[in-house]
N, C-alpha and C positions, 0 to 999 in steps of 0.2 A: 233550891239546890245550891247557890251560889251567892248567899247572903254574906256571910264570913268572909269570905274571898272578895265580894266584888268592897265592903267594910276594909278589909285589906290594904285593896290595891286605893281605894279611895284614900286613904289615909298620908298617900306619898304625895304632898301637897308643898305650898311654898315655903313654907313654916320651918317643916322639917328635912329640905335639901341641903343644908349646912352636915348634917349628920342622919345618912339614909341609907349605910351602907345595909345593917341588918333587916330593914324593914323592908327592903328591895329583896333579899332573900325569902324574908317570910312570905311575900307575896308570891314571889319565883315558888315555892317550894309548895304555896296553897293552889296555886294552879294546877301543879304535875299534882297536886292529889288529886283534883275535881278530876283530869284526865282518868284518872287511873279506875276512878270508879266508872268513867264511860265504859272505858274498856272491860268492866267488868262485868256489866250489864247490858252491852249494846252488840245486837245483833248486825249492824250495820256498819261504819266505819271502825272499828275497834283495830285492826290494824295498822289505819293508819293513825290511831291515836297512840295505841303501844308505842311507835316509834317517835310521834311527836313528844309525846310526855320526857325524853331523855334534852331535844331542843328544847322545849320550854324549861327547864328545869337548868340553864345556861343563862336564863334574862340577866341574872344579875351581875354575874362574871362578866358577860359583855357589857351591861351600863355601864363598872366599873373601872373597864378599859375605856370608854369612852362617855364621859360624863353628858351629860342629857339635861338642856334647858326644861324649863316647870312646864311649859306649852308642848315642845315636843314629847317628855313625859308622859303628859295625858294626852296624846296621840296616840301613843306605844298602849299605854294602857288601855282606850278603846277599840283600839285594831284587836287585843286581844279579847277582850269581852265579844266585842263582835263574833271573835272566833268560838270563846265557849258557849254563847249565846246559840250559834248556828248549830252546834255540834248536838247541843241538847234537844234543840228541836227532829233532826234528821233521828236521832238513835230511837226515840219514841217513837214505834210503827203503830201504834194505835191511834185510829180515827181519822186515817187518811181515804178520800174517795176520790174516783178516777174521775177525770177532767174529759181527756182527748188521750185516745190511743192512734199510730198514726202505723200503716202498713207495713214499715221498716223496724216495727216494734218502739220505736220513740212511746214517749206516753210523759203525760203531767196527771200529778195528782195532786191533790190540794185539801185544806183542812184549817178549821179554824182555833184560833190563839185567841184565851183572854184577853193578853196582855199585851199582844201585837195586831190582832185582826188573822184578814189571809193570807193564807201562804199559802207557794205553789211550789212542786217540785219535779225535776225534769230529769228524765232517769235515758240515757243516750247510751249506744256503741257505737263509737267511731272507728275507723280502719287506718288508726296510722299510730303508733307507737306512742307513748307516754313525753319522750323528751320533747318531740313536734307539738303537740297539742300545748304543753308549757309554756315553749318558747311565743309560742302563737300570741296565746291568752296574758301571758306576765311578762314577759320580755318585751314582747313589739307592740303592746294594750294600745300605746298612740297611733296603733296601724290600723283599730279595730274601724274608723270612721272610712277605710279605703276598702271593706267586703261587709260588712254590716249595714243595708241599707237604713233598719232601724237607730242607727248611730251616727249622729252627724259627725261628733267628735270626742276625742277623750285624752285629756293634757293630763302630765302629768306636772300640781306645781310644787311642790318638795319632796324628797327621799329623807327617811331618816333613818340611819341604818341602815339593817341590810333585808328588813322585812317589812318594812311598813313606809307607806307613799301616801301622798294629800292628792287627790284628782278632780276634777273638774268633768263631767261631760254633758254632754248635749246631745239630748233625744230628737229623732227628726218626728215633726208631726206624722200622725198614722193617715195612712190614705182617707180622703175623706175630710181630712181636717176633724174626725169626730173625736182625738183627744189632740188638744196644740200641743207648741213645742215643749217641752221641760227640761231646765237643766239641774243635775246635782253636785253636791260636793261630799266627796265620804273618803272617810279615812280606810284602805286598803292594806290590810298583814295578811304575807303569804309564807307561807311554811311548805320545808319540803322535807322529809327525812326518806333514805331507801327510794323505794319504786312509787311511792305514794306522796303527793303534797293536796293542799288547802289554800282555798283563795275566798280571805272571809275579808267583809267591810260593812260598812256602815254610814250611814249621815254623818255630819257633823257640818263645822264652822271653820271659816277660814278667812281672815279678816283683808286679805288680799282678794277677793273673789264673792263679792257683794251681791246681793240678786242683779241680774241682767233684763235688760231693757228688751223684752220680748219672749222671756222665755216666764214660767212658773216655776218656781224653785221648791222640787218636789222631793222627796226621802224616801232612802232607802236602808232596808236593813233592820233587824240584821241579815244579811245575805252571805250564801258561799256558793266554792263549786269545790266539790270534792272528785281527785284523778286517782285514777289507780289502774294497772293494765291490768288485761281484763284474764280471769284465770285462765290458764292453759293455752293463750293466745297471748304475749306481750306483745305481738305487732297491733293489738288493739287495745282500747282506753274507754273506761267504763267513766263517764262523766255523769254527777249528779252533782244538780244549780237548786240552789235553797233561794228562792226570791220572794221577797218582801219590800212589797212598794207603796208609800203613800204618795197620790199623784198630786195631791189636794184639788183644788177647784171644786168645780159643781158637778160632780159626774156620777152618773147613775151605779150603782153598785154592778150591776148587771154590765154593763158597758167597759168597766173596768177590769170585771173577773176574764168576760170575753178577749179582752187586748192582752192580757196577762200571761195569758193561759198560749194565746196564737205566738206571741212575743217570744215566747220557751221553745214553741215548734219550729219558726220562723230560725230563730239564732241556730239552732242543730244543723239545720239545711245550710244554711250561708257558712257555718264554719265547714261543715265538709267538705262544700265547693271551696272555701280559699283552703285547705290543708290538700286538697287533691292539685291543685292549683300549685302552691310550691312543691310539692312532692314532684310535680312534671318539671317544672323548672330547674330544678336540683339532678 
């Protein structure tokens, strides 16, 4: 689906930064196409793809206001892959089987990728309005290590622009010690257009932030969470998490789907309690 496009954006390399201004556009312009066909096909997020397709289709008017090193570059550009990457998995409802449905209607379901392995995805209603659940999640993400027990920490160590960040974090071992610690590094573009935004990321490299003495340096992605309030109710927020993790190590396939799966349920509950949690304090 995204051969052309991802040939495209590949192409904006160091070569050709002296003189990139059109090839920056063609790539802008192959994006909001591949968008456009989501939205034409996809029973699932197409909403909020309609409205991202008009932000994406802006990449290059803002590179060109502010020029962009070859490394940050190809930052920009896999925060974005991440994002079409995610998008394409979420809109195809075929061949997904339930995991864990949980009393409050939570539920994961999960299903497997060629070219990725498994995914799992986490389908929530939360009871607090669209702009809370944002601020929560992309605003204060370094806050995630102070209500997420599964989360030791999550730095963020460069912004570039105004959508996309290099982050750092570090998983706490699962009870039991039966997977240790892991840390990642992945490149994070968030998009918001209207009532609706995306928070897609991905593995990658970052030559400040080396593997760590105690941790497994594990990958993820492509990963999202897709917000939207939830129809006929705006004070709720219809959250779906695309997660795709390789933990590496020596772990039982079984053991892995089980942490994976609880991990989706687990984050639904802890964010409730920290958004019920400032909502008192507020």
């Amino acid at each position: 689906m995204l051969p052309a496009t991802s040939k495209l954006c590949a192409a904006i390399s160091y070569r050709h930064l002296r003189n990139m201004t059109g090839l920056r556009r063609q790539a802008a312009v192959a994006i909001s196409q591949e968008l456009s066909k989501f939205a034409c096909h996809s029973p699932g997020p197409s909403t909020w793809i309609n409205q991202v397709r008009r932000r994406s289709s802006l990449l290059s008017s803002r590179l060109e206001e502010k020029p962009f090193s070859e490394m940050e570059m190809s930052y920009i550009k896999q925060g974005e892959e991440a994002l079409q990457k995610s998008l394409s998995i979420l809109e195809d409802q075929d061949g997904w089987k339930t995991e864990t449905v949980v009393g409050n209607g939570d539920k994961v379901l999960s299903k497997v990728l060629p070219d990725v392995g498994k995914v799992f995805r986490l389908e929530v209603v939360v009871d607090q309005p669209l702009d809370t659940v944002y601020g929560e999640l992309v605003d204060r993400m370094e806050q995630m290590g102070d209500w997420n027990p599964n989360v030791q920490e999550v730095k963020i160590l460069q912004k570039i622009g105004k959508d996309t960040v290099i982050t750092h974090e570090k998983a706490a071992a699962t009870p039991g010690n039966i997977v240790g610690p892991r840390d990642f590094v992945s490149v994070r573009c968030s998009k918001r257009r209207g009532s609706t935004c995306v928070l897609a990321g991905m593995a990658t490299t970052y030559g400040a932030m080396p593997e760590q003495e105690g941790f497994v340096r594990a990958e993820n992605g492509p990963t999202c969470m897709i917000l939207h309030p939830l129809p006929g109710s705006p004070a709720q927020t219809k959250l779906t998490w695309l997660l795709s993790i390789d933990l590496k190590g020596w772990l039982p396939k079984s053991i892995i789907n089980q942490v994976l799966s609880q991990t989706q349920v687990n984050f639904a509950n802890h964010l409730r309690e920290r958004l019920a949690q400032t909502a008192a304090g507020s």
